[in-house]
N, C-alpha and C positions, 0 to 999 in steps of 0.2 A: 540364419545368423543368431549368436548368442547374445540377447539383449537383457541387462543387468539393471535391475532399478534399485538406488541405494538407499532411497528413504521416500516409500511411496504413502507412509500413513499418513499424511497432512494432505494429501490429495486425494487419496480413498482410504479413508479409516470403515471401510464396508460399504457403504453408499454410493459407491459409482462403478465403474465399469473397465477392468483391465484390456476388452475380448479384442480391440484394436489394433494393441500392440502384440497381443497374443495372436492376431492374425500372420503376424510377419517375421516371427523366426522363435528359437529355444527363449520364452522368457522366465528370469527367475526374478521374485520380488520382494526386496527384502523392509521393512515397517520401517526402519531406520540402521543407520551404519555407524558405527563409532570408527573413532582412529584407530585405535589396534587390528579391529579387521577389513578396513577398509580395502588393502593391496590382496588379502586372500578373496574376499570377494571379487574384485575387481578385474585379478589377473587375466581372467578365462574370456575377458566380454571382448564382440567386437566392436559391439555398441554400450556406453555406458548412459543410464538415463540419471540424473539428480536434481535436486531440488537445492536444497542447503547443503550437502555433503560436498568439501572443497574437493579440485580436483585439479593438482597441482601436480610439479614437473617430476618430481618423485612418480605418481601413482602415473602418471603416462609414458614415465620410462620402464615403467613394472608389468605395464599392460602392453604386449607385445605383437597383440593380433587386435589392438584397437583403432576402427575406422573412423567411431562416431563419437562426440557427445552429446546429449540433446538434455536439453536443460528447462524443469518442468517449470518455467515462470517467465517475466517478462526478462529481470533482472537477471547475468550472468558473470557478476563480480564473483560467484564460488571459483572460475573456470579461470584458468593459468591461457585465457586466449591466444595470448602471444607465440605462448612454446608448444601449443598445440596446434597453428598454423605451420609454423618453423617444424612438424615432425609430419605434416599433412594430414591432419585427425581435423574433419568436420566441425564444427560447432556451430548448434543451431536452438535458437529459445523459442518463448510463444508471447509476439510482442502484443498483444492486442483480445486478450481473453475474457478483461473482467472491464472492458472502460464502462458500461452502463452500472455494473454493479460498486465499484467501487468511487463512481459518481454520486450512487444512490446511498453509499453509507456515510460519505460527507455529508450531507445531508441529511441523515438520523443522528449523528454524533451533535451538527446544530438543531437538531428539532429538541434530543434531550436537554438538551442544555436552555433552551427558548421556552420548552413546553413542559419539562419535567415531569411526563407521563408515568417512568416508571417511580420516581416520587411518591407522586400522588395516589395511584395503584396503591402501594404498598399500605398507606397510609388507611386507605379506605378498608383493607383486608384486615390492617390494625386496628378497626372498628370507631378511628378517629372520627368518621361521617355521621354512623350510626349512632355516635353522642356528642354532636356539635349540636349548638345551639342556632343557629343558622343553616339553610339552605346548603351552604356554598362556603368554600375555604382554600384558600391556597397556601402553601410554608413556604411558598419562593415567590421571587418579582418572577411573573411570565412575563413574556415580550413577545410583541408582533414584527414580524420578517417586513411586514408590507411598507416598502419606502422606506428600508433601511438602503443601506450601500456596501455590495460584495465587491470585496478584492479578490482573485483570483492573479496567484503567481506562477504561472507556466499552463498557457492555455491550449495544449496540444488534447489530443480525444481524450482524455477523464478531463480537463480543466473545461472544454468546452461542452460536453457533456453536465459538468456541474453548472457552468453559466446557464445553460436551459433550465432547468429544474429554478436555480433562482428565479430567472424571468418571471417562470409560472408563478412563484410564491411573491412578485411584484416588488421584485427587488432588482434597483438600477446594479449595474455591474462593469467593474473598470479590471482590465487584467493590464500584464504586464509578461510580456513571451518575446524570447529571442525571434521569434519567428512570425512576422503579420500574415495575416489571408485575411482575403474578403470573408469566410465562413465566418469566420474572428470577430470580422466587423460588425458583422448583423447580429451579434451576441453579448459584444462586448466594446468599449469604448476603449482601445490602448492608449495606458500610460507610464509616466513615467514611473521607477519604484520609488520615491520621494511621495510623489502625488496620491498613488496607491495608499500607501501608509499612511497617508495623515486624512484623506476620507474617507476611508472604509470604514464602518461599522461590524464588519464580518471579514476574517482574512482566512483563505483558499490557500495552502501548500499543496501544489498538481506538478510541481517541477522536480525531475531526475536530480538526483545525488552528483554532483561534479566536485573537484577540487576548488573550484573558485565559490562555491558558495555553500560550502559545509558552514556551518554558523551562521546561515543569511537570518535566523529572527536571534538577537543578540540585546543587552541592554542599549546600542545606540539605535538598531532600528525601533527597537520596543517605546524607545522614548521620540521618536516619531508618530508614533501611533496613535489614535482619536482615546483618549482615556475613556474607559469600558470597553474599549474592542474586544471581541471574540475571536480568539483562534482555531481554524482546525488543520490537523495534519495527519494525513493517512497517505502519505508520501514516505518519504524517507526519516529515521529520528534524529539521525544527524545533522540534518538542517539548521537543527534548533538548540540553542545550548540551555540545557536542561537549568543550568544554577539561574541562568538570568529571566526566565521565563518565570520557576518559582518564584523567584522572589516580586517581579509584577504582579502575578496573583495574588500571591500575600497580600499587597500594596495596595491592593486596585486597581492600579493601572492598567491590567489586562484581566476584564470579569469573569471572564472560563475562557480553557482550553478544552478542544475535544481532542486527543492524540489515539491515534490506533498504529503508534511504533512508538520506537526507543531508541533511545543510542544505543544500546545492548538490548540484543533480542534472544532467550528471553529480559526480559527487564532485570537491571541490578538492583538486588534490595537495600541499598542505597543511595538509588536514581531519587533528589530531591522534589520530585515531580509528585512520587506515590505520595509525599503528605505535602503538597501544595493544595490551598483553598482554589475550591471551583473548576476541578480539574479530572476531567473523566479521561480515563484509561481503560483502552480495550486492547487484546493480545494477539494484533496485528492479522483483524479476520475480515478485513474491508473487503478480500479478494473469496472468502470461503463459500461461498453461495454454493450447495450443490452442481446447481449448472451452470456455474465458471468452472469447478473445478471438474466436473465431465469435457468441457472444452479443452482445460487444460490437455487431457490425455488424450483426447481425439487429435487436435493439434497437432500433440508431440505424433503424434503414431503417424501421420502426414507430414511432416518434417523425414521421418525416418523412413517413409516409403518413397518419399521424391530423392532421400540419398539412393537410397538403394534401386532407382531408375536412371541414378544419373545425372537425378537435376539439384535446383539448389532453391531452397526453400525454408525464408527466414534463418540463412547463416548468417552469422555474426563472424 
């Protein structure tokens, strides 16, 4: 089978392993695809693989011998799902690749912001240490995690995953998830989102992108919120509306954000956030760890070998 990968450099810029998918039919792979050549690429495949390259009803009525599309992430809002059922073309993602890792950079997003390691680094290389008059110095308030109180809004495996890793660092923890389990229970205390917001000390975005809660951190929930809470969101950017969150920064009202997205990815250069006080931005790599993104391609290539037996594995 001719398997067509439209934009593989974000999951192996050299560092990982195509041999997988290379096992299992003509692969061609291309670093990234623009719109102009996206239909001459794509025409010949019978399987298309993407990442971020859309793949709408245009390029699937262009692509004439296409069975599959497999989509290298969890997320598969690029993919026209609907009119690619409607024409009987597969669609299948990789829902479950990165929950320990991108549990694990919640978690570094609040240690810099709590512990200001690279701060201080920096500081010291500045020779700042080497001519203080004292022992010991700090440029920021640290803070201690221990018997703070984590909110966690959507506690599915990254949200429950991040409640562990609190526990460890001795922090009680309240979520708030359409969905209860006993797992839940023994992790977290369920509440309501009222209740959340106004004890948390630390608030967790681990919940999916939906139409009913694009905007959920907004100036009315913000003004909910324990004054100094800390945010983080390596979830989706549109959660959050960027003007109202700056301007709580500014205020104090909310003392750091950590965000690893945007509402525009890449980020607009005049997203109000990049010169908001106390507010670290990273370019959406919670998920880039070498070994998620070797998963990611194992994954996919197991996706695409249960189509091609037959069977059905992680369709969307």
């Amino acid at each position: 089978m001719k398997i067509v990968v439209l934009d593989g450099y974000t999951c192996n810029p050299g560092d990982t392993s195509w041999q997988k998918l290379q096992e299992l039919g003509e692969l061609t792979v291309y670093d990234r695809t623009s719109e102009d050549l996206l239909l001459e690429r794509a025409k010949d495949a019978e399987i298309l693989v993407t990442n971020k390259t859309p793949i709408g009803k245009e390029t699937i009525d262009a692509c004439e011998k296409l069975q599959m599309i497999a989509v290298l992430a969890t997320g598969y809002n690029v993919v026209d799902t609907a009119y690619a059922h409607e024409k009987g073309i597969a669609v299948a993602n990789v829902p479950a690749y990165g929950t320990e890792i991108v549990a694990q950079y919640a978690i570094a997003l609040l240690l810099e912001i709590t512990s200001q390691v690279g701060l201080h680094a920096q500081s010291v290389k500045a020779g700042e240490w080497s001519s203080s008059r004292d022992f010991a110095y700090w440029k920021t308030p640290l803070i201690e995690l221990n018997g703070k109180t984590a909110g966690i809004i959507g506690l599915g495996r990254i949200g429950k995953a991040t409640a562990r890793i609190c526990r460890a660092l001795g922090m009680k923890v309240l979520a708030v998830s359409p969905h209860e389990d006993e797992e839940g229970k023994k992790l977290a205390e369920y509440v309501s989102l009222p209740e959340l917001l106004k004890e948390s000390d630390v608030i967790f975005l681990h919940c999916p992108l939906k139409e009913d809660n694009k905007g959920l951190i907004n100036k009315d929930t913000i003004a909910k919120m324990k004054d100094g809470v800390i945010l983080i969101n390596n979830a989706r950017g549109p959660l959050i509306v960027a003007e109202d969150l700056a301007a709580a920064l500014n205020s104090g009202k909310v003392y750091a954000a950590g965000l690893d997205v945007a509402e525009q990815e890449p980020i607009a250069e005049d997203d109000p956030l990049l010169r908001a006080r106390n507010c670290y931005i990273t370019p959406h790599i919670s998920w880039a760890a070498r070994e998620a993104r070797q998963r990611i391609i194992d994954m996919t290539a197991e996706n695409i070998a249960a189509f091609q037996r037959g069977e059905d594995l992680h369709r969307v």
